[in-house]
C-alpha positions in Angstrom: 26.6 -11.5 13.0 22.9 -11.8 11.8 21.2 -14.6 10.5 18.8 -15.7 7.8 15.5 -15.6 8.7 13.9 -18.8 8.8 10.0 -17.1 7.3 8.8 -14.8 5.6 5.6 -12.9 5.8 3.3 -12.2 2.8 -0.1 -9.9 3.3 -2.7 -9.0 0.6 -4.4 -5.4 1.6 -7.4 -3.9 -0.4 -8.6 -0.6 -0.6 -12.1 -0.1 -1.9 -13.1 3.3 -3.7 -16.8 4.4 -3.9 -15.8 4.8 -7.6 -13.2 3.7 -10.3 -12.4 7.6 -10.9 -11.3 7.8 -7.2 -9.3 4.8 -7.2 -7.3 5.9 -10.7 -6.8 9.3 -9.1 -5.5 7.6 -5.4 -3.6 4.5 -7.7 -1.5 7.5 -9.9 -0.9 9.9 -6.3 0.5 7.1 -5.1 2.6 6.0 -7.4 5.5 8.2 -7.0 5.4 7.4 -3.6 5.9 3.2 -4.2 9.1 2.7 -5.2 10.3 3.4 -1.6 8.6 0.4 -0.2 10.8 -1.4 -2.7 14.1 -3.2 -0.8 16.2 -5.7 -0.2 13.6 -7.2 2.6 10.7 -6.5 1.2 8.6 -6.0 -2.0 5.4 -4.8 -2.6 3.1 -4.8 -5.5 0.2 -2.3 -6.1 -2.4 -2.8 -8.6 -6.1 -1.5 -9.6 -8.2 -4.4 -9.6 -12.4 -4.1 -11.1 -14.7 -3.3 -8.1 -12.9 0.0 -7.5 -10.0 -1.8 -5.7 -6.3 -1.0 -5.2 -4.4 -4.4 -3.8 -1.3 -4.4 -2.3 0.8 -7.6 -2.2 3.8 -7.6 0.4 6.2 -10.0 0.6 8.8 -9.3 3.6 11.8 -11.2 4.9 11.3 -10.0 8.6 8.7 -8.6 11.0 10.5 -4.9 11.1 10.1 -4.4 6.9 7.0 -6.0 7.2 5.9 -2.8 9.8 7.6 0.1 7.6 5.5 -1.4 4.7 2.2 -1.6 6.3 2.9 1.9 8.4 3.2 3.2 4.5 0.3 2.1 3.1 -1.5 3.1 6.1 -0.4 6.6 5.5 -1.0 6.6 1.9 -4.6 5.1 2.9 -5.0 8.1 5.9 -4.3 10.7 3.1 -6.9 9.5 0.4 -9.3 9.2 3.4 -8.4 12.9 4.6 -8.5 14.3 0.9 -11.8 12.5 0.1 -13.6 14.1 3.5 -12.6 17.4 2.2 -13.4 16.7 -1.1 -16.9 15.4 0.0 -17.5 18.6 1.9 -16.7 21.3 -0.7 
């Protein structure tokens, strides 16, 4: 039998664009993508912020959702990084 967790663990990431075009383009890519970092031990809020930012706001019940949340933003954020390099280069 499990029990409650006695924490939880809350993390603010930012991701800074060179411009507000590249961060509307990488906010809406992404989008379809968020609702699976939505469960019943974690939540996570995305939003465009001014200075070119995207924010994510986690909010996990345990250490394990806290990982699967942070390994998918770090894959979202690996993806804009690849795409802009080859972006850059063309």
């Amino acid at each position: 039998m499990s029990q409650a967790n006695s924490f939880s663990i809350e993390s603010t990431i930012e991701f800074q664009f060179k411009s507000s075009k590249i961060r509307d383009i990488s906010y809406n890519s992404f989008l379809p993508e968020f609702t699976k970092l939505q469960t019943k031990r974690s939540e996570v809020f995305m939003e465009k912020k001014n200075d070119n930012f995207i924010v994510f706001n986690l909010k996990c019940n345990d250490i394990t959702a806290f990982r699967a949340s942070i390994n998918e933003i770090i894959s979202f954020g690996k993806v804009v990084d690849n795409t802009s390099k080859i972006v850059d280069n063309s």
